[in-house]
C-alpha positions in Angstrom: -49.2 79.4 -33.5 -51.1 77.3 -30.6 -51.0 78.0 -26.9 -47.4 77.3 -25.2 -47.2 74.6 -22.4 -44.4 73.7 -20.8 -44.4 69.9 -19.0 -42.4 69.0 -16.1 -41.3 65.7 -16.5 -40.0 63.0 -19.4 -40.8 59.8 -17.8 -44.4 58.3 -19.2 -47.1 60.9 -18.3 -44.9 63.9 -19.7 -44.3 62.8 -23.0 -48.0 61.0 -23.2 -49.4 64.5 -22.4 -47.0 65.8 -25.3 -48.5 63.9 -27.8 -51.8 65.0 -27.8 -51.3 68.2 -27.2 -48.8 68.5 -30.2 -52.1 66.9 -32.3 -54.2 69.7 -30.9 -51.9 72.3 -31.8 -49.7 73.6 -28.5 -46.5 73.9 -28.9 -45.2 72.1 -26.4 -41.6 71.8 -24.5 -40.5 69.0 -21.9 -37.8 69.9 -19.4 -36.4 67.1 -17.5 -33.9 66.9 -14.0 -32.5 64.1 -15.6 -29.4 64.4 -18.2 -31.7 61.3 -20.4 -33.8 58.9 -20.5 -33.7 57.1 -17.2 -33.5 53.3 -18.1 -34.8 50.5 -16.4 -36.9 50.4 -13.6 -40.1 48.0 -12.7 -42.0 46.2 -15.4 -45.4 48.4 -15.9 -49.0 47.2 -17.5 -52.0 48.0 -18.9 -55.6 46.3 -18.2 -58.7 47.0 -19.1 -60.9 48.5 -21.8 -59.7 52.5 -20.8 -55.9 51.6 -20.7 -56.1 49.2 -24.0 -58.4 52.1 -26.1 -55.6 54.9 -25.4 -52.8 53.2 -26.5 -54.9 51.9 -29.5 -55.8 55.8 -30.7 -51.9 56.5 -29.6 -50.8 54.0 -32.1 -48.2 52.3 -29.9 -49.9 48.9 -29.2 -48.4 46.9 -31.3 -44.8 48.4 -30.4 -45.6 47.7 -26.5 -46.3 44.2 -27.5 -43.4 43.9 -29.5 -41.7 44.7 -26.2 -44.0 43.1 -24.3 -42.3 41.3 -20.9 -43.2 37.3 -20.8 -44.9 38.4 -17.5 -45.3 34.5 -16.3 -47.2 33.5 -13.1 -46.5 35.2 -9.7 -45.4 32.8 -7.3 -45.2 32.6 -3.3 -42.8 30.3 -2.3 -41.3 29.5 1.0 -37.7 29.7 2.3 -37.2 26.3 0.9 -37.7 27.9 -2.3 -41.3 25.2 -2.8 -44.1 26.7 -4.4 -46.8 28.2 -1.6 -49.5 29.4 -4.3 -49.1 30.7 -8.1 -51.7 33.8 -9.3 -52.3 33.9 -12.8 -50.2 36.3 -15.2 -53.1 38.9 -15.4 -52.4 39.4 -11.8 -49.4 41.2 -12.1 -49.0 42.2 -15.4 -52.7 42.8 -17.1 -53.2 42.5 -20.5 -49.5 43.1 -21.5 -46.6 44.5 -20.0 -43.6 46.1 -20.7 -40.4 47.6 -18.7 -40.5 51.2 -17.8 -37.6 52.3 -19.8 -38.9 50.5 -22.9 -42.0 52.3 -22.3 -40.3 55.6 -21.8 -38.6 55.3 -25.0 -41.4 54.5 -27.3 -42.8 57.9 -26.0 -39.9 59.9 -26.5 -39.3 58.6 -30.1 -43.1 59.2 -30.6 -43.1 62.5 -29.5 -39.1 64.2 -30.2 -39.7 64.9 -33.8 -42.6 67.4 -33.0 -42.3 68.4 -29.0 -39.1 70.4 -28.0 -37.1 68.2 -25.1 -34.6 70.0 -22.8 -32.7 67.5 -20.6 -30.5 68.5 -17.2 -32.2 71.2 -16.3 -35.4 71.9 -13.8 -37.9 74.7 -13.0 -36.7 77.6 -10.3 -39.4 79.2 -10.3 -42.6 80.1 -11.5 -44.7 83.1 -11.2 -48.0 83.4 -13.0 -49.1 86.6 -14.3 -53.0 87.2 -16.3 -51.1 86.5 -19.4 -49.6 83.3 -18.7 -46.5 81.9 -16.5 -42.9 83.6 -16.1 -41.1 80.0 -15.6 -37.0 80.8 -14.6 -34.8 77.4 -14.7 -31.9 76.3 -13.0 -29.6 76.0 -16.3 -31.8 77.8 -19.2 -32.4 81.4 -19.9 -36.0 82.3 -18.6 -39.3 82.1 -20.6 -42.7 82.5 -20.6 -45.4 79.7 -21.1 -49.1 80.0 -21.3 -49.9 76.7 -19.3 -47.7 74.5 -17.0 -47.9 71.3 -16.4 -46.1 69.0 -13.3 -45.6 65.6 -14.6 -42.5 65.3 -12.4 -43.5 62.4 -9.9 -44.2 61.6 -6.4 -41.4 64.3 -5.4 -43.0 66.9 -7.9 -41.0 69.6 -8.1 -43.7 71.3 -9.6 -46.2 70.6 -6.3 -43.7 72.0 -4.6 -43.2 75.2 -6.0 -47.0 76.1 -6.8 -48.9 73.9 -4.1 -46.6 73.7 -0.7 -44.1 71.1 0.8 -44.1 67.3 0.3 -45.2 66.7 3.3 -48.6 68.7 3.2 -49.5 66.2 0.2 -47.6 62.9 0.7 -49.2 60.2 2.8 -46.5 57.5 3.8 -47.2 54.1 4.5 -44.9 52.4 6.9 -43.2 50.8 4.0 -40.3 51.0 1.9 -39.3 49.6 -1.4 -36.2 49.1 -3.7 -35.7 48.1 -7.1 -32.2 46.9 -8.6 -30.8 45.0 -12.1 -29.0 42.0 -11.6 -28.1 38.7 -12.9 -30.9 36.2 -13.5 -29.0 33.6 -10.6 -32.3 31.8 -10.1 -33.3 31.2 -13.9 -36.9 30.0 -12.8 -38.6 31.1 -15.6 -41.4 33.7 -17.2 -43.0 35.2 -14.0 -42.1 36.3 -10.7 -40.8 35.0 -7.2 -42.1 36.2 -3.7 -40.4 35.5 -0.9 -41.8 37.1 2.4 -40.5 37.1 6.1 -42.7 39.3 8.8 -41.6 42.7 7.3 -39.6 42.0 4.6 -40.5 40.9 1.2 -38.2 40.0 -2.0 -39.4 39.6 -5.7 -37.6 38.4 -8.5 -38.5 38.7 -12.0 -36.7 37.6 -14.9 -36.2 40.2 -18.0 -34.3 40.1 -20.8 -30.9 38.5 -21.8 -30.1 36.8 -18.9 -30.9 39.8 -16.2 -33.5 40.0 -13.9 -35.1 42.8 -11.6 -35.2 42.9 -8.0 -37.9 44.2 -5.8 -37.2 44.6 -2.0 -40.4 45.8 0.3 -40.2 46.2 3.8 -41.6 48.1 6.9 -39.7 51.2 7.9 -41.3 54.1 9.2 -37.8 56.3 9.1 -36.4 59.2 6.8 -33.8 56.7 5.6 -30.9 58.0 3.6 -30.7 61.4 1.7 -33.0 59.9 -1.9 -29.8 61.2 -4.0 -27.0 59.4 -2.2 -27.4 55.6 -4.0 -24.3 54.8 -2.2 -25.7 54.9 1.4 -29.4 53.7 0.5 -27.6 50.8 -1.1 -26.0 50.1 1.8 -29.1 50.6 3.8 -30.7 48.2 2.0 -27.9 45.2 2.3 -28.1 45.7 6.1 -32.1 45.5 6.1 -31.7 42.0 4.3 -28.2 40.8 5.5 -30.1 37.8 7.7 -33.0 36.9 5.4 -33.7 33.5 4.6 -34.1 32.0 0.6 -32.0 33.4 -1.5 -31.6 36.2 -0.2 -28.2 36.8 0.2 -27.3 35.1 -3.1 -29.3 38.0 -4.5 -28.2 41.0 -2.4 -25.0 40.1 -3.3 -25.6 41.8 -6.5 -26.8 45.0 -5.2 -23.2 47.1 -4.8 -22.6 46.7 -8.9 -26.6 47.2 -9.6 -26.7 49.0 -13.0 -29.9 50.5 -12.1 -31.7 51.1 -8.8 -34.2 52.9 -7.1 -35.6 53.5 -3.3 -37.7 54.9 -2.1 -40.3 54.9 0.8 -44.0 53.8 -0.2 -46.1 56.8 -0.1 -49.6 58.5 -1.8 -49.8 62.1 -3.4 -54.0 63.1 -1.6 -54.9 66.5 -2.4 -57.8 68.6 -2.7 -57.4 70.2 -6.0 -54.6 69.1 -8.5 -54.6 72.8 -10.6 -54.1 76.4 -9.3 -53.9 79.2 -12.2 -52.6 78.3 -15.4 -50.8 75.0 -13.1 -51.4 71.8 -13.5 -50.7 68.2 -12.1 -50.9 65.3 -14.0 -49.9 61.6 -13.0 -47.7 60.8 -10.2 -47.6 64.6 -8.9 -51.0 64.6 -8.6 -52.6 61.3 -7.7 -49.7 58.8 -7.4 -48.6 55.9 -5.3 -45.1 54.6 -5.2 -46.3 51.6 -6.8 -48.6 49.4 -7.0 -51.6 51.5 -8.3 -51.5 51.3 -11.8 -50.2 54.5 -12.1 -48.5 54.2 -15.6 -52.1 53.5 -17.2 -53.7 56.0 -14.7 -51.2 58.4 -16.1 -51.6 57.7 -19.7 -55.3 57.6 -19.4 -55.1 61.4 -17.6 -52.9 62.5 -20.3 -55.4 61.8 -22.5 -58.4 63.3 -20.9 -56.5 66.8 -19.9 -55.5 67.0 -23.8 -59.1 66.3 -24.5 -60.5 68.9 -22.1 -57.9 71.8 -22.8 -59.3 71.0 -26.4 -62.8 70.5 -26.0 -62.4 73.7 -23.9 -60.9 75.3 -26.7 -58.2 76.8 -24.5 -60.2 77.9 -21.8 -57.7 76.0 -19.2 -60.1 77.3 -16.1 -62.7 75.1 -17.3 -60.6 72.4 -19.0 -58.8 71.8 -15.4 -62.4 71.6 -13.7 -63.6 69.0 -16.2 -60.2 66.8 -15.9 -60.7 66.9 -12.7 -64.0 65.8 -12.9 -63.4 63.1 -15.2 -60.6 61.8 -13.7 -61.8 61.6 -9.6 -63.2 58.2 -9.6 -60.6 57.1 -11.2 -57.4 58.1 -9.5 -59.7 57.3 -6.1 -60.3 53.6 -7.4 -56.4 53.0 -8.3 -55.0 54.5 -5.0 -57.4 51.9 -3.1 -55.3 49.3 -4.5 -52.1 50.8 -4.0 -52.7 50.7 -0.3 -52.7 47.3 -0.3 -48.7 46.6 -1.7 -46.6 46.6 1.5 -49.0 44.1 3.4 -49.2 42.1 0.3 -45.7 41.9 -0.1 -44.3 42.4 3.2 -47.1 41.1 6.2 -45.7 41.9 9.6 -46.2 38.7 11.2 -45.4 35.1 10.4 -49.3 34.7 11.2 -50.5 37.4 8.3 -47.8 35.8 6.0 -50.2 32.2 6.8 -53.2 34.0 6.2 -52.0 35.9 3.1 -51.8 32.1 1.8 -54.4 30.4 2.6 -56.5 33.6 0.8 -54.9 33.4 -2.2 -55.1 29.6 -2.5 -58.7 30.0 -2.7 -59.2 32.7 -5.0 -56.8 31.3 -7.8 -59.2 27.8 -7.0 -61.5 27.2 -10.0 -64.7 28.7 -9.2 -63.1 31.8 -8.0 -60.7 32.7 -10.7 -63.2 35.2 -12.3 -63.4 37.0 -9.7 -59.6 37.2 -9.4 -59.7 38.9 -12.7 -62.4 41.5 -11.9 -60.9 42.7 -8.8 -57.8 43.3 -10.4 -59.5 45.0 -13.4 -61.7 47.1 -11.7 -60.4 50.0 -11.1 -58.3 50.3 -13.8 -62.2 50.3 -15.6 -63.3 53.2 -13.3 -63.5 55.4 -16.0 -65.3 56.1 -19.0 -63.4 57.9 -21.5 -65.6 61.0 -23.2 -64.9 61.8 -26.8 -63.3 64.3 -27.3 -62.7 66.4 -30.9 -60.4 64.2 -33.2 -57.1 65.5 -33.5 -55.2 67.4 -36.5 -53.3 64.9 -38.1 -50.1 67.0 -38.2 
């Protein structure tokens, strides 16, 4: 029987991790906070030669295409609801994308026949002897793992517990954003609509079956609302946009009844190391952004390379965590450079930067400077150059 490892987290960099280390023989078990799946959520994409070879030697291209969003042009428009400037599709949503919870559920059904999923429950504790880790859980009897692994996201629980408070590691930005299901009212269309006011952005993109999501960024420096009482950051958020021009309040108006939502203030995970021991961070919990910095192809690119090192290392997980961190600090540097850039982008502070914001992209989606569009929006998504690793048992 392989090495145990027990991964924190069933969202897209958990199970992704599952996978190959199921093919290189661990036996493997997911816990997740969650009582499921968690549906919904922002439409993710991949770009780029890195992204595009993973998912190839995963075998789960051509069901993400089949899924595949009709991602459309992003537009600026103005409170009139005219057309300011359009970027190209690639813009936003790379060489395909796909929601999050369609995503998340062609990992799990890739990965549930062979990895061992426990839903509603989280780690309590975990203390790490020179045999492996003693890992006690809020709901389930205690057990012992030979690797641990925090996939748990921007809040890691994980971090937490093995690396110090939040705060130590969490870089906020001055921004906020929110995500909610509602109605498609506008019917524009494939693509998205940006809307922007000094501080406040809104985005609306069309889904599936009549539904569209809603993307809310705005400055805020404050705590805001306890992140588990949806109640009062809904309400939060109505009161932020109750005098916004456009659509807003047409929109906003579906809010209370949202199926889905999520808040949350826009922050970055920066830390030294991301292992400690026989502990490891992968994705979000290590090297995220609240969005904006391709973090679902970061994360199923650094799936890939931990699996590859922890085999290549042949179990040796002090020197498979010093390569993957190796291999992998360009690369999570190059992404979180662009997620800086998402509340100005959506949200400029003044009615001056919203001008300027404009008049910048009207000349890079101009003719001559569409290539370069492309390239900057591929490149660091291409930071990386994936090492090959040994080929997996075909279990």
């Amino acid at each position: 029987m392989g090495m145990s490892v027990l991964i924190s987290g069933a969202s897209i960099a958990g199970p992704a991790l599952a996978y190959w280390l199921h093919r290189y023989g661990y036996q493997v078990t997911v816990v997740e906070r969650a009582p499921e799946l968690r549906p919904g959520g922002q439409a993710v994409d991949f770009r780029g030669e890195a992204h595009m070879t993973v998912l190839r030697r995963m075998g789960i291209l051509d069901e993400i295409t089949r899924y595949r969003t009709d991602a459309g042009s992003l537009r600026l428009v103005d409170a009139a609801g005219d057309e300011l400037v359009a970027l190209p599709a690639s813009f936003a949503g790379g060489e395909v994308e796909i929601q999050r919870g369609d995503l998340a559920r062609i990992l799990f059904e890739l990965t549930e026949g062979d990895v061992e999923y426990v839903f509603d429950d989280s780690i309590a504790s975990l203390t790490e002897t020179a045999d492996g880790v003693h890992v006690t859980f809020e709901r389930a009897a205690p057990r012992w793992f030979d690797l641990v692994v925090g996939a748990d996201g921007l809040h890691s629980n994980v971090r937490r517990l093995v690396f110090g408070e939040e705060s130590r590691f969490v870089r906020e930005s001055g921004y906020r954003v929110a995500l909610f299901d509602a109605p498609d009212r506008l019917g524009a269309g494939p693509g998205s609509l940006i809307y922007s006011e000094p501080g406040r952005g809104l985005a609306v993109s069309p889904t599936r079956a009549g539904r569209a999501n809603v993307m809310c960024v705005y400055a805020d420096a404050g705590a805001g609302p306890d992140r588990r009482d949806v109640e009062a950051r809904k309400r939060a958020l109505a009161a932020t946009y109750a005098d916004m021009g456009w659509r807003a309040e047409e929109l906003m108006a579906d809010l209370a009844e949202a199926d889905t939502f999520y808040a949350d203030s826009i922050g970055m995970v920066v830390m030294d190391s991301w292992s400690k021991g026989r502990v490891v961070l992968l994705g979000d919990a290590g090297y995220g952004a609240t969005c904006g910095g391709m973090g679902t192809g970061l994360a199923i690119v650094c799936a890939y390379v931990l699996a590859g090192e922890l085999a290549a290392a042949d179990g040796d997980h002090r020197a498979a965590f010093a390569g993957y961190e190796r291999a992998i600090g360009k690369f999570t540097r190059a992404c979180q450079q662009v997620a800086g850039g998402v509340g100005p982008f959506f949200a400029p502070m003044t009615a001056g930067r919203i001008k300027r914001r404009t008049r910048i992209y009207r000349i890079l989606t101009a003719g001559p400077f569409l290539r370069f569009l492309d390239k900057m929006t591929t490149k660091a998504a291409t930071s990386i150059t994936l090492a090959d690793y040994p080929v997996p048992a075909r279990l």
